[in-house]
N, C-alpha and C positions, 0 to 999 in steps of 0.2 A: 667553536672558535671563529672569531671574527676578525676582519683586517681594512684598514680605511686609505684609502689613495684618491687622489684626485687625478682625474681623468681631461685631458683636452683634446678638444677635437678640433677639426681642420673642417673649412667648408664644403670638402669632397665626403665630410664624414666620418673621417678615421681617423685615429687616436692620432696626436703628432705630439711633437715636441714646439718649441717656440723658433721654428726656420722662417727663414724670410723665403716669399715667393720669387718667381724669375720676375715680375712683376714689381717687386719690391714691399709688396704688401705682406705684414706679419702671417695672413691668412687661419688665425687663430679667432674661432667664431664663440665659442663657449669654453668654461672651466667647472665641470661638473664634480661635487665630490660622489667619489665610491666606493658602498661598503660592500667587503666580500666577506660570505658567509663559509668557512670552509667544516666539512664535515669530517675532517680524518681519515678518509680514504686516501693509501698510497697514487694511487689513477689519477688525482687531481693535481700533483704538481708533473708528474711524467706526462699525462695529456694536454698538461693547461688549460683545467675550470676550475673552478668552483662550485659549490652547490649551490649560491644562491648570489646575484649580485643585486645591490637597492643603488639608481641613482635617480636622485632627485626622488618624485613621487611613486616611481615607477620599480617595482621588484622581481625579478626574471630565477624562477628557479629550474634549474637543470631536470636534464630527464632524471628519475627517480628510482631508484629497480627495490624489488622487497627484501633489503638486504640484511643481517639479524647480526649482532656483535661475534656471537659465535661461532658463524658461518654456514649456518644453517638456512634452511629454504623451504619450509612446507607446501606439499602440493597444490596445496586447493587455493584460487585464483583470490580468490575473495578474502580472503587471509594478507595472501600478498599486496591487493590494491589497498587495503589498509595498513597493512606497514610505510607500503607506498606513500600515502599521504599522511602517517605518525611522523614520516622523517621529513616531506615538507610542510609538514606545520609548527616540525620544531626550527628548521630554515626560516621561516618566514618570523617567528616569533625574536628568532636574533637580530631583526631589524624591523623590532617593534609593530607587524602585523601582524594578522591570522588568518585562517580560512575564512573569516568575514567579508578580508577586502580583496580573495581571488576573482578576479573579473575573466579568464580564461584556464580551461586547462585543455591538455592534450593526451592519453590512454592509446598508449599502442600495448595491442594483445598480441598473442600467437597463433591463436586458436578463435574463430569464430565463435566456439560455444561456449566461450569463456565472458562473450558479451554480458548475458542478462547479469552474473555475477558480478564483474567489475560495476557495473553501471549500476545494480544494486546498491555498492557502497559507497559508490559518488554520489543518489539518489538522498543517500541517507546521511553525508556529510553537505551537500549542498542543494538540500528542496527548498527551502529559503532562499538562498543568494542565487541561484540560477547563473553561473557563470556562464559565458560561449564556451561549449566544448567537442572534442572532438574527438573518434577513437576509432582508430588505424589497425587492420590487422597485419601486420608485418612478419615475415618468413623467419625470422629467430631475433633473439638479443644475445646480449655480452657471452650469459651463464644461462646456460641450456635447459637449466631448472625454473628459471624466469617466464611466468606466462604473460606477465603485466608490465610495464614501465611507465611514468608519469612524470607530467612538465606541468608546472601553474605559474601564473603570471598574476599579480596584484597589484591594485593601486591603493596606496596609502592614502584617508580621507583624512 
């Protein structure tokens, strides 16, 4: 499911509406449209994100965790970095990219030894595209079952 708004920002950066400054200047520098990609997780509208936002060229998808419809979780790390990235490249496909045009991602583990695995299957979804990436071992996530979570970021060619 996807959702389009247009987004303006102010020259400090942050979303505004159309106010006048003390200045007198409108202070509205850009009107950027934005799509949001949402995934159907209850979390997205209580926390406020989304899974995926595209503005302009630019595509920013949220951290990732290997989450299964059923509510299932399989142990093994490598299983999970692939759901991981099954659920952002279906994100990225709702606003018309793929794992071709990710130019970053981001891999937080739980587990040190969980490295060679994760990286295994980013290896083997991105030996080609070689995105900047980055993988954090971090003291826990959300769901305790979670050994992986993933961010990717894409630019649209």
């Amino acid at each position: 499911m996807s959702f389009d708004d247009d987004l303006t920002v102010s020259p400090s950066g942050r979303a505004a509406g159309n106010k006048s400054s003390p200045t007198g200047n409108q202070g509205i520098v850009a009107t950027a449209h934005r799509h949001r990609v949402s995934s159907g997780s209850p979390f997205e509208a209580t926390f406020g994100f989304s899974r995926a936002v595209r503005v302009g060229d630019r595509v920013v998808v949220s951290g990732t965790a290997p989450v299964w419809p059923d509510g299932s979780c399989p142990d093994d790390a490598a299983v999970q970095a692939r759901r991981c990235f099954t659920i952002i490249a279906d994100a990225l496909a709702q606003v018309g990219v793929s794992l071709a045009d990710v130019v970053r991602t981001r891999m937080f583990i739980t587990a040190a030894g969980d490295a060679d695995q994760v990286g295994a299957v980013h290896g083997e979804l991105f030996a080609d595209i070689r995105p900047a990436a980055t993988m954090v071992i971090v003291a826990g996530l959300l769901d305790p079952r979670w050994k992986v979570e993933i961010e990717a970021e894409a630019v649209v060619r």
